[in-house]
ROKOL-781466 format. One line per 2 residues: for each residue x, y, z of N, C-alpha, C. Coordinates in nm, 4 decimals. Layout:
BEGIN
X:Y:Z:X:Y:Z:X:Y:Z; ... $
This chain:
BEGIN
1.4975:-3.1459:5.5467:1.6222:-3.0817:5.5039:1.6022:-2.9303:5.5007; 1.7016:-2.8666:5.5598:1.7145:-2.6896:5.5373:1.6805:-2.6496:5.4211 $
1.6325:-2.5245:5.4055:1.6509:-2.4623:5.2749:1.7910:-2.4242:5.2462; 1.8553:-2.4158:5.3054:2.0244:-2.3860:5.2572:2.0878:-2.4801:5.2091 $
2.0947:-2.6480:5.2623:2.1159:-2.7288:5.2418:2.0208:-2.7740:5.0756; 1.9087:-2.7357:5.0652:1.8519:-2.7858:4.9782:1.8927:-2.6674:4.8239 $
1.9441:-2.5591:4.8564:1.9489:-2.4276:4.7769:2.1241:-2.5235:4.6951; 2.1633:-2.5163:4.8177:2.3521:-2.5869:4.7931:2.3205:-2.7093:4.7300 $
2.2639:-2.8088:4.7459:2.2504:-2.9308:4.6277:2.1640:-2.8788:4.4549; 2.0878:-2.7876:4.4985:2.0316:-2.7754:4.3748:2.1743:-2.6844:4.2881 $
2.2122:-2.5669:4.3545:2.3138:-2.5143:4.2853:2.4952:-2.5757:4.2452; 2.4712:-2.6938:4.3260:2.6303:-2.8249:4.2320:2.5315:-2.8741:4.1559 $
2.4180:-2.9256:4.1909:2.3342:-3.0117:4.0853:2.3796:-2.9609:3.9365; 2.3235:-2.8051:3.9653:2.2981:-2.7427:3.8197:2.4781:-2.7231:3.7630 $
2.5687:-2.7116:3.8086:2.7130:-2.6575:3.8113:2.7381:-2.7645:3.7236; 2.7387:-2.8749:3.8048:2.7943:-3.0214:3.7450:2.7340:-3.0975:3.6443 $
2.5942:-3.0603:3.5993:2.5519:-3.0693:3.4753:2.5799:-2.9941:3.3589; 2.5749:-2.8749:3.4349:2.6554:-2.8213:3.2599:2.8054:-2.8258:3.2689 $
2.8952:-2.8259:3.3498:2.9799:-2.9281:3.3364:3.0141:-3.0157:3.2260; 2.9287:-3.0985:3.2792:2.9302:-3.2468:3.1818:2.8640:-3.1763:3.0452 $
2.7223:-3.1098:3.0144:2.7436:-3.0597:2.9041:2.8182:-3.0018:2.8445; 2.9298:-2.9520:2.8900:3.0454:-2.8804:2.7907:3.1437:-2.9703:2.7860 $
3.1550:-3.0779:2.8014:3.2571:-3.1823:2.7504:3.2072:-3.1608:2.6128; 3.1119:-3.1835:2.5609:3.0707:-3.1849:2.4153:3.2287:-3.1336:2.3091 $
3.2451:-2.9994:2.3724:3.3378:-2.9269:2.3174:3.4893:-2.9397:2.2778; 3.4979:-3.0861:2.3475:3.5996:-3.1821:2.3321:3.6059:-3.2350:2.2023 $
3.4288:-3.2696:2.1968:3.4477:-3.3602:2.0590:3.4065:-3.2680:1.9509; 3.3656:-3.1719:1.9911:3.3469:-3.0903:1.8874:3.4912:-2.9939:1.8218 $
3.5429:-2.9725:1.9210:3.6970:-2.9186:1.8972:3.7953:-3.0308:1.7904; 3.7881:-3.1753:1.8299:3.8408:-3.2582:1.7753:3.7822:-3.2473:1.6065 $
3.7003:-3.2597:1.5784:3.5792:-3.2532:1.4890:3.6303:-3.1125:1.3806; 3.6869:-3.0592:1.4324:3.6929:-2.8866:1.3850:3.8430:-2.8999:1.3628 $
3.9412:-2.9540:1.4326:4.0533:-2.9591:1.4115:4.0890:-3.0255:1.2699; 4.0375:-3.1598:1.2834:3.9835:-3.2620:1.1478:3.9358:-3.1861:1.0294 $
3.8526:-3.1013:1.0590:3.7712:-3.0592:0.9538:3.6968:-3.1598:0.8847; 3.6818:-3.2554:0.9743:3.5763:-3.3590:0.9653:3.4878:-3.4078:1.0685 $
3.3932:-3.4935:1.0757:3.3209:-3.5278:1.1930:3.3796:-3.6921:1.1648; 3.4090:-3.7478:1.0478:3.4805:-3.8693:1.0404:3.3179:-3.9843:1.0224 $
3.3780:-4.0803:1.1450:3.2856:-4.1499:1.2008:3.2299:-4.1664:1.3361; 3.2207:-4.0097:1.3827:3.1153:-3.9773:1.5263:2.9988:-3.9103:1.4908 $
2.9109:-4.0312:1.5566:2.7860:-3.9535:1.5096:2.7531:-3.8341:1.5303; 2.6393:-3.7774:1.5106:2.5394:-3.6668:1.5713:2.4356:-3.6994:1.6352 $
2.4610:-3.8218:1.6365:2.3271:-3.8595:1.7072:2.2738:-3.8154:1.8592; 2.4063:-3.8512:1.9588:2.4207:-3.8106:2.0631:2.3564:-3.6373:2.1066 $
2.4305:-3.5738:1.9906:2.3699:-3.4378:2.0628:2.2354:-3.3761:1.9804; 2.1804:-3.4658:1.9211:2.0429:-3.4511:1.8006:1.9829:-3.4966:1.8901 $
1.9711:-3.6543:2.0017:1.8751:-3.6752:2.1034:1.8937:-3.5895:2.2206; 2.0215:-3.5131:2.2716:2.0696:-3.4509:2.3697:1.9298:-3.3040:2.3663 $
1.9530:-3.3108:2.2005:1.8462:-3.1693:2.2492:1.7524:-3.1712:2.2317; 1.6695:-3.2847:2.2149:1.5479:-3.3629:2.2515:1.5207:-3.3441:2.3623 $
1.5977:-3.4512:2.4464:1.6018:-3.5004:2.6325:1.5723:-3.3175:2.6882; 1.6972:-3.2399:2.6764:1.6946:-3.1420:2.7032:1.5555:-3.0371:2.7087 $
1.4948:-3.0211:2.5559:1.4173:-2.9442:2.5292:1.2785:-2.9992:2.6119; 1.2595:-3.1285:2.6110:1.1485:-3.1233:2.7107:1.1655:-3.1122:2.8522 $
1.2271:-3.1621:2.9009:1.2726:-3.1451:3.0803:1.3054:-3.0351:3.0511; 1.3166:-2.8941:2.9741:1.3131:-2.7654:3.0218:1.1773:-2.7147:2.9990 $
1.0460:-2.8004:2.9292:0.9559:-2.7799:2.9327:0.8590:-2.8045:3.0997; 0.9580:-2.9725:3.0976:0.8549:-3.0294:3.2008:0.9160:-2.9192:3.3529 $
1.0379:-2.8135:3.3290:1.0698:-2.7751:3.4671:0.9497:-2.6352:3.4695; 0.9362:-2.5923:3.3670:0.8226:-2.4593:3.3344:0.7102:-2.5256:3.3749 $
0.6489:-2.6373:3.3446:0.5070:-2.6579:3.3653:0.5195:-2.7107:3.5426; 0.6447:-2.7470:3.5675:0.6420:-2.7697:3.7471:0.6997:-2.6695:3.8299 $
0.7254:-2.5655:3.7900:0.8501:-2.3877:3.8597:0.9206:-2.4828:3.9157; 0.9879:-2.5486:3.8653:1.1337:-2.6215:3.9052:1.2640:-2.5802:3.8343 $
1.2906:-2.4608:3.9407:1.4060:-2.3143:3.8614:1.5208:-2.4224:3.7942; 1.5768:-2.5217:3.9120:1.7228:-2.6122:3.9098:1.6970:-2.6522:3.7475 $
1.5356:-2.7089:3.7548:1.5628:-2.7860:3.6433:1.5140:-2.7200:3.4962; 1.4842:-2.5934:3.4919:1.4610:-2.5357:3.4268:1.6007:-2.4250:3.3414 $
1.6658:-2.3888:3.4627:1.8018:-2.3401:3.4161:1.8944:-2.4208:3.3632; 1.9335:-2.6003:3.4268:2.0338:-2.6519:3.3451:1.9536:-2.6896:3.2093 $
1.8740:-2.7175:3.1846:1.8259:-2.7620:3.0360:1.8007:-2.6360:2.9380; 1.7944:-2.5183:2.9916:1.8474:-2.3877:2.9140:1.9687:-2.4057:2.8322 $
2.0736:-2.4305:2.9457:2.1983:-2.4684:2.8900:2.2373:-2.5481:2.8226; 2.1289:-2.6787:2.8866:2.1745:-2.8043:2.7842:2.0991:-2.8213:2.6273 $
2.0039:-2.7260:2.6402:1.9260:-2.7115:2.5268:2.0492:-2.6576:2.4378; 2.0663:-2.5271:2.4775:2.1726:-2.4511:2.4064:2.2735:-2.4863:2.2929 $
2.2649:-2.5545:2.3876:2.4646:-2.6396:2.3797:2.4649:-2.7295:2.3089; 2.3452:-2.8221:2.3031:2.3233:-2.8845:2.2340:2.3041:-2.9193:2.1066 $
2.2099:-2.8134:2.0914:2.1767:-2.7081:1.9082:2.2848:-2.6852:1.8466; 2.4194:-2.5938:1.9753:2.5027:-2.5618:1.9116:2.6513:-2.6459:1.8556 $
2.6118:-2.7585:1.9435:2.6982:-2.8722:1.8917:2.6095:-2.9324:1.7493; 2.5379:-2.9749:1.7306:2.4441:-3.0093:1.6333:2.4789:-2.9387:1.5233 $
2.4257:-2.8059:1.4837:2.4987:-2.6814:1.4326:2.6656:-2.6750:1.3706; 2.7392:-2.7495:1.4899:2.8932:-2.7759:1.4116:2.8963:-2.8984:1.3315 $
2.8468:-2.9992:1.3624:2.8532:-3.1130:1.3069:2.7920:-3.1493:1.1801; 2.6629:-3.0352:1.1333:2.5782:-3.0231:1.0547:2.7065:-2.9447:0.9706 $
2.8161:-2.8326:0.9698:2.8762:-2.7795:0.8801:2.9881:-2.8879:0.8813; 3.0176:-2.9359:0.9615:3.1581:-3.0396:0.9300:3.1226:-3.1573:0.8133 $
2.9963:-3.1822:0.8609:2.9369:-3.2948:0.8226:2.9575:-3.3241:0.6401; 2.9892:-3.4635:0.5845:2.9414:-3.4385:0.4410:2.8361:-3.5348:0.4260 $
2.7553:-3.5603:0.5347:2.6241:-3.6414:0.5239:2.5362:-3.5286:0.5755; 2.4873:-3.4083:0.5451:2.3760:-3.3259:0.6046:2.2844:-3.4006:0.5627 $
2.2453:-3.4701:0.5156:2.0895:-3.4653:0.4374:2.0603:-3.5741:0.5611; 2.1193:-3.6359:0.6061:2.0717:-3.7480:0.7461:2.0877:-3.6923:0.8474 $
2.1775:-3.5798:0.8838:2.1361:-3.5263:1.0249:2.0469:-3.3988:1.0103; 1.9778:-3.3507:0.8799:1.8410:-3.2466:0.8789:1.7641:-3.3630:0.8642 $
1.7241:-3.4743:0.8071:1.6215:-3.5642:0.8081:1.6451:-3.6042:0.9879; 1.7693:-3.6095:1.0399:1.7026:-3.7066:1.2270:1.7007:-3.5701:1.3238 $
1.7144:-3.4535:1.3241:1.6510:-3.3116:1.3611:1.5315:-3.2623:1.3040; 1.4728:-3.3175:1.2132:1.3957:-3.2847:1.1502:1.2664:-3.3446:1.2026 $
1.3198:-3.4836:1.1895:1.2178:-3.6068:1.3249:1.2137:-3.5416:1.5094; 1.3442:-3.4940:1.5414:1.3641:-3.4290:1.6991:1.2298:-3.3656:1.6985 $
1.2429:-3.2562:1.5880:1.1412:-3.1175:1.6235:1.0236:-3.1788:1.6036; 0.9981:-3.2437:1.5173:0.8646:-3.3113:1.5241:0.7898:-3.3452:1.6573 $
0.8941:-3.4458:1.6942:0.8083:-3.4859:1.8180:0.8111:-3.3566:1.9132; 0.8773:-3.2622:1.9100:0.9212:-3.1755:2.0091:0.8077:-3.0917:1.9679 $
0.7522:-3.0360:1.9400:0.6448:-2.9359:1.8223:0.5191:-3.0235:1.9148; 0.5238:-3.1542:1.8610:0.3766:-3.2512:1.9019:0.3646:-3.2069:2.0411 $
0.4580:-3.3081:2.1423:0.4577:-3.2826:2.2812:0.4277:-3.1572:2.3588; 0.4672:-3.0680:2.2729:0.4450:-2.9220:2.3310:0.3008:-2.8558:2.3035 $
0.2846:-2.9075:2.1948:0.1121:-2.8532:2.1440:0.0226:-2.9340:2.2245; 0.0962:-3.0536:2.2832:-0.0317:-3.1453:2.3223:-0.0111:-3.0748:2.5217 $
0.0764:-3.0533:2.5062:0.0634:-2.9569:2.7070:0.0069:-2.7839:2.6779; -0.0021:-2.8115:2.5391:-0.0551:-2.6164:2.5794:-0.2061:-2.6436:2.5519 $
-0.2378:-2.7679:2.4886:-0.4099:-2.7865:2.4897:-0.4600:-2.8129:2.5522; -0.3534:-2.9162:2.6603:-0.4306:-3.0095:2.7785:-0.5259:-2.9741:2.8595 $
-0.6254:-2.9428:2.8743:-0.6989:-2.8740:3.0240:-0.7042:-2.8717:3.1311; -0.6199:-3.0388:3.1564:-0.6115:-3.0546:3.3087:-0.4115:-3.0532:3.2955 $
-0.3991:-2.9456:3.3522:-0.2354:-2.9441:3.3924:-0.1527:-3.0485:3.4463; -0.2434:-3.0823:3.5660:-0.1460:-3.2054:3.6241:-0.1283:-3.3110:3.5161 $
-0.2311:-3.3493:3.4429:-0.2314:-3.4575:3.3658:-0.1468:-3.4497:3.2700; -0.1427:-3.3330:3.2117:-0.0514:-3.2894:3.0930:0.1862:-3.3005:3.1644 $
0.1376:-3.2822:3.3311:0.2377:-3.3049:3.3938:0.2841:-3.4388:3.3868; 0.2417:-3.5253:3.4115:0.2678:-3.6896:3.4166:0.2719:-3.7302:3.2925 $
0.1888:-3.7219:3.1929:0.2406:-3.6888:3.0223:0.3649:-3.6897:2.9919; 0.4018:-3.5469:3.0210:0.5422:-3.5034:2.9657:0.6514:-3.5909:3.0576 $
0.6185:-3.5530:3.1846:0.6938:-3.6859:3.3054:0.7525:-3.7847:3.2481; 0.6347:-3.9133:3.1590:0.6386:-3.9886:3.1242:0.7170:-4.0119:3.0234 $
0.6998:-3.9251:2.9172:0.7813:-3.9191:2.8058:0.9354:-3.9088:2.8148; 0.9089:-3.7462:2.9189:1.0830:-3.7292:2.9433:1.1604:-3.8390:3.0526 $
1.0829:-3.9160:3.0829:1.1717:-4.0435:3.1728:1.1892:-4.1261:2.9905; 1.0873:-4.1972:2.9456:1.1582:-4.2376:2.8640:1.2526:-4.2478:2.7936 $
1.2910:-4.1066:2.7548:1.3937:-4.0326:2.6228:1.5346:-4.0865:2.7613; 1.5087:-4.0271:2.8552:1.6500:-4.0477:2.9459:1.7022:-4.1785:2.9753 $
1.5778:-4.2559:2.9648:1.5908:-4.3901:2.9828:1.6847:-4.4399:2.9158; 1.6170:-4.4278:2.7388:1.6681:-4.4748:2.6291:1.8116:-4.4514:2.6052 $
1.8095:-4.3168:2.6402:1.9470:-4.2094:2.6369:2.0838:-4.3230:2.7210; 2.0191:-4.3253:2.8214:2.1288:-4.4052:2.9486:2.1495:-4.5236:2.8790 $
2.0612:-4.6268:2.8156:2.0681:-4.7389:2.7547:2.1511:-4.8084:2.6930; 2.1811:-4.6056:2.6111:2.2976:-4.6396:2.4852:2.4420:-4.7259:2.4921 $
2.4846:-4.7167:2.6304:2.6087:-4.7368:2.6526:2.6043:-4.8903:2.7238; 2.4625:-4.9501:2.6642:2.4849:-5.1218:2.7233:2.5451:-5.2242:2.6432 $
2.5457:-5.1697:2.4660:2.6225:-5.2333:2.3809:2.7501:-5.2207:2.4095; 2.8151:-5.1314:2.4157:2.9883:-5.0976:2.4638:3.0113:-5.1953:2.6281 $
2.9118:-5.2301:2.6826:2.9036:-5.3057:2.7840:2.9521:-5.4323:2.7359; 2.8732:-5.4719:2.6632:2.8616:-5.6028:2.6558:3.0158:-5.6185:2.5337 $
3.0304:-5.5278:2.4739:3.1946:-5.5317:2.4351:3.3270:-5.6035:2.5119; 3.2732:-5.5047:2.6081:3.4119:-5.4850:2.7236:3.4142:-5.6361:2.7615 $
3.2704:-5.7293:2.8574:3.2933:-5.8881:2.8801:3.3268:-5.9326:2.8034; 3.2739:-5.8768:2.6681:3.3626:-6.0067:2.5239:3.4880:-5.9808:2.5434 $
3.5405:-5.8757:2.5356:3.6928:-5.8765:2.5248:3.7750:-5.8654:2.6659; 3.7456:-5.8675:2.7647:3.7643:-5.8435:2.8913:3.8593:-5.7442:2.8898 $
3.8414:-5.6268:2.8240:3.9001:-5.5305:2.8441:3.8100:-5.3930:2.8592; 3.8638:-5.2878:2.9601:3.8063:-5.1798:2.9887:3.8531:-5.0539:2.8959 $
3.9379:-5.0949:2.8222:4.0136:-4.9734:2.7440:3.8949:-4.9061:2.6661; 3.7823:-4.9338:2.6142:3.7081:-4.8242:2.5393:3.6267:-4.7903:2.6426 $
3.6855:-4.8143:2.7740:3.5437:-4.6919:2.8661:3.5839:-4.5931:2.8587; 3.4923:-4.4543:2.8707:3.5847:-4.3316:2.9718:3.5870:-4.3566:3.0591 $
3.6165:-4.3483:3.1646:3.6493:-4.3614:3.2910:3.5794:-4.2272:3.3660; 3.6873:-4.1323:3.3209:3.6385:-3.9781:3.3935:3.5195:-3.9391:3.3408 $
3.4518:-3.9633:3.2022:3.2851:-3.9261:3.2485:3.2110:-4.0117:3.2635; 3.2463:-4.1422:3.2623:3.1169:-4.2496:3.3639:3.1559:-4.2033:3.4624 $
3.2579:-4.1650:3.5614:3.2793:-4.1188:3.6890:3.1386:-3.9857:3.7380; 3.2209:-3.8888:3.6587:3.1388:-3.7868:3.6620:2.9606:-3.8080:3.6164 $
2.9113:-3.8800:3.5412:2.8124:-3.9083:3.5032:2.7503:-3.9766:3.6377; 2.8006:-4.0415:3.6797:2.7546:-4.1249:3.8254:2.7217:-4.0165:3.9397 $
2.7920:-3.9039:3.9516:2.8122:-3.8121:4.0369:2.6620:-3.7112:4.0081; 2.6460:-3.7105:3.8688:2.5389:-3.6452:3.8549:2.3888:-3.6648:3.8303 $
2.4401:-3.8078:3.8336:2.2837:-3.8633:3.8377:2.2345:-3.8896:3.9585; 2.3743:-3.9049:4.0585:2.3250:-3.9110:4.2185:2.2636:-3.7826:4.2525 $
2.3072:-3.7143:4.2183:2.2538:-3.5485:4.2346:2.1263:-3.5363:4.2307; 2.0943:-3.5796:4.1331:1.9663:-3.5657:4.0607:1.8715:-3.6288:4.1319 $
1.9235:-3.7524:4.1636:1.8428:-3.8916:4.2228:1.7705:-3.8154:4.3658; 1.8940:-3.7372:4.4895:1.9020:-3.7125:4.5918:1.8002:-3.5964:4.5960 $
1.8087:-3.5362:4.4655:1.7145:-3.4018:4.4645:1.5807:-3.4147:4.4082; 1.5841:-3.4916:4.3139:1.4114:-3.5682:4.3131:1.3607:-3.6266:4.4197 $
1.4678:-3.7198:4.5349:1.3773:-3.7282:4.6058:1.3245:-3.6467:4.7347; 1.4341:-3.5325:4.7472:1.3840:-3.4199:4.8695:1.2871:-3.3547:4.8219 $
1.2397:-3.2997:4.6509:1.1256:-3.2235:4.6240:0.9820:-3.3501:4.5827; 1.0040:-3.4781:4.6165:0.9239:-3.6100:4.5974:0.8990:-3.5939:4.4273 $
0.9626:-3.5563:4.3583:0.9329:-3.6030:4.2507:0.9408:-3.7347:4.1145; 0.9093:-3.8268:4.1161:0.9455:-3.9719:4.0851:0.9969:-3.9574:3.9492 $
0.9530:-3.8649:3.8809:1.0134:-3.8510:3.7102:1.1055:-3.8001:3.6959; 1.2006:-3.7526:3.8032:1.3171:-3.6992:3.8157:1.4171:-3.8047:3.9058 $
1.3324:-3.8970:3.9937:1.4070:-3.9869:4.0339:1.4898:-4.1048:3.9672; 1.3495:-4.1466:3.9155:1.3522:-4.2934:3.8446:1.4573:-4.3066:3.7276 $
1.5015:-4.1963:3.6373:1.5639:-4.2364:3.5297:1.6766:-4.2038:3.5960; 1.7503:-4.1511:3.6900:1.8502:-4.0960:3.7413:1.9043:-4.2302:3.8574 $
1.8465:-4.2534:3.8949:1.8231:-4.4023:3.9590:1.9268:-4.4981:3.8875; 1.8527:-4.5106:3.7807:1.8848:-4.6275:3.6938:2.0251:-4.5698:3.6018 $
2.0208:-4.4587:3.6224:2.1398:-4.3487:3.5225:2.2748:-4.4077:3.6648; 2.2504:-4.3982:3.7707:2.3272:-4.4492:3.8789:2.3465:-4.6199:3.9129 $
2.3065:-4.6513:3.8587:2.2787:-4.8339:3.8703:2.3663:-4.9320:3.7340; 2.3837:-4.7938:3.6274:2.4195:-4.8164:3.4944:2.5621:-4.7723:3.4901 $
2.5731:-4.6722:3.5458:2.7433:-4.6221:3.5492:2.7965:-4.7322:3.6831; 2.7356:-4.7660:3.7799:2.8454:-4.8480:3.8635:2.8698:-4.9477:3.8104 $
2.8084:-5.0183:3.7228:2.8368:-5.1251:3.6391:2.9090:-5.1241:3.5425; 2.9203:-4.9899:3.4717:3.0543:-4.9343:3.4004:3.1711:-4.9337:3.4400 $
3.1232:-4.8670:3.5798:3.2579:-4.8469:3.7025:3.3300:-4.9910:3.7392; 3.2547:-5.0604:3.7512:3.2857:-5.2213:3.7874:3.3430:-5.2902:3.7152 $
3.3295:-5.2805:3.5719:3.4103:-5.3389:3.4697:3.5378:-5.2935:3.4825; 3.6090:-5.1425:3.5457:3.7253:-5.1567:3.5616:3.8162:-5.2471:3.6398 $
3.7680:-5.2793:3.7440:3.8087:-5.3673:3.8340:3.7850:-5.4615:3.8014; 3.6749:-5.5719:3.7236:3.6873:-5.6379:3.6750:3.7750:-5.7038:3.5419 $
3.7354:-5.6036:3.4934:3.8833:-5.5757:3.3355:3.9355:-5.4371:3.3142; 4.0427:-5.4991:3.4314:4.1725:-5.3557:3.3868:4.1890:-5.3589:3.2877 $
4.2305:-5.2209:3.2094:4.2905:-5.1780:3.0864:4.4505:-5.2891:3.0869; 4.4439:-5.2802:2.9420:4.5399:-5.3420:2.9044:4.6901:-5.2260:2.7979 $
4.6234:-5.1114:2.7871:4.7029:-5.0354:2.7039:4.7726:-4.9698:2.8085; 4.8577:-4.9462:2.7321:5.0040:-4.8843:2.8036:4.9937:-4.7459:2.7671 $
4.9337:-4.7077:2.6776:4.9099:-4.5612:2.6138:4.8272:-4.5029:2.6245; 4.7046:-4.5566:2.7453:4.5895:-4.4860:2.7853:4.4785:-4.5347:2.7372 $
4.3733:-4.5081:2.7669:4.2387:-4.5870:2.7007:4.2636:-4.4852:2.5758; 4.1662:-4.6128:2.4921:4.1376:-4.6032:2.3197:4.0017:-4.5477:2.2980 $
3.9269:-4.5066:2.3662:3.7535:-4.4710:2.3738:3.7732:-4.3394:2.3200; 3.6380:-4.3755:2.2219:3.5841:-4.2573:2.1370:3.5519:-4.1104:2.2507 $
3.5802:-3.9688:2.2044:3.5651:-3.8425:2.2500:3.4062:-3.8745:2.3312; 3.3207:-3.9476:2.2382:3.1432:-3.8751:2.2324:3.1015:-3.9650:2.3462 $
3.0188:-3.9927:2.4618:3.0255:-4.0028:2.5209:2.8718:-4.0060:2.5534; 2.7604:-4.1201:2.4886:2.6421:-4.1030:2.5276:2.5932:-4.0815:2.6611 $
2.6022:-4.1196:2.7725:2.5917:-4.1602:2.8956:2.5308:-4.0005:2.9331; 2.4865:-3.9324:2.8930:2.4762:-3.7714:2.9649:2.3619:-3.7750:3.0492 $
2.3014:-3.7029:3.1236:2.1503:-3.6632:3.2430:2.1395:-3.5424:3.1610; 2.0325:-3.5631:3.1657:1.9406:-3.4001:3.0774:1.8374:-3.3855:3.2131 $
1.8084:-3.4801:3.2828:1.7397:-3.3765:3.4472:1.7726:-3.2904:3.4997 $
């Protein structure tokens, strides 16, 4: 593949991820309007800047600019959604106790790649880890799965960001594999294998509301690659 061709996928790659990270601002706007957070968690953007904060580690320890600039952002954005939800919130004492756990591990992981001696090794390390967190991350949305067959209805999907979520994990998928990197493939892979099956439940169970789908703002399903 060209370098032009490869410059143009990395730069929608990065576009269309933060993109999708600023949906946040949807639910955070909602959240602010309320002057409550209600019953949406924080959880979503407390692991968001987890996922984030290391894949902007693991793009520094590989000079992988693409993936080093969107997790800038998604780091960001993340904190700063966290940050609103922490003042809306009238449960702080559980979202500083599960940020409190984030930085932990985030603190560990990072002390354990600045000691490592052998780099590569400390590479497949973090690799490892940050496929996990994305793994787990993508996972979230298999209970709301298994909703939808019970009730054979599609009304609590989003639609437009499993759409978009599909779009960007192909991205990801296509661009891990032109620079051969497998820890950028593999969870993005499966981040694409997980939304068509989302996607599929529409056609399988059309919505039934006349007033639009009923699905919550928050929207686990995100790529932090």
């Amino acid at each position: 593949m060209s370098i032009e061709l490869l410059d143009f996928l990395s730069t929608t790659t990065v576009i269309s991820t933060i993109l999708q990270f600023l949906s946040g601002i949807l639910v955070c706007r909602k959240c602010m309007q309320r002057k409550s957070t209600e019953n949406v968690s924080a959880v979503p953007f407390i692991s968001g800047f987890l996922s984030c904060s290391l894949w902007l580690k693991y793009g520094l320890l590989t000079n992988e600019a693409s993936v080093v600039l969107v997790n800038i952002a998604g780091t960001c954005l993340m904190f700063c959604y966290t940050v609103i939800f922490y003042v809306l919130s009238t449960n702080k004492k559980v979202i500083l106790r599960q940020f409190a756990t984030v930085l932990l591990v985030l603190v560990s992981v990072v002390a354990y790649t600045q000691y490592e001696v052998e780099e590569q090794r400390a590479i497949e390390i973090l690799g490892i880890i940050c496929c996990t967190v994305t793994v787990l991350f993508f996972a979230a949305p298999l209970t709301m799965l298994l909703h939808v067959i019970r009730v054979k209805n599609s009304d609590s999907l989003p639609f437009p960001m499993i759409l978009s979520s599909f779009f960007v994990c192909l991205q990801w998928f296509i661009y891990g594999v032109i620079i051969e990197d497998s820890f950028i493939q593999i969870p993005n892979f499966l981040g694409c294998i997980l939304t068509i099956l989302q996607l599929t439940l529409f056609l399988i169970y059309p919505g039934k509301s006349s007033s639009g789908p009923s699905y919550k703002l928050l929207d686990s399903n995100v790529t932090m690659s």
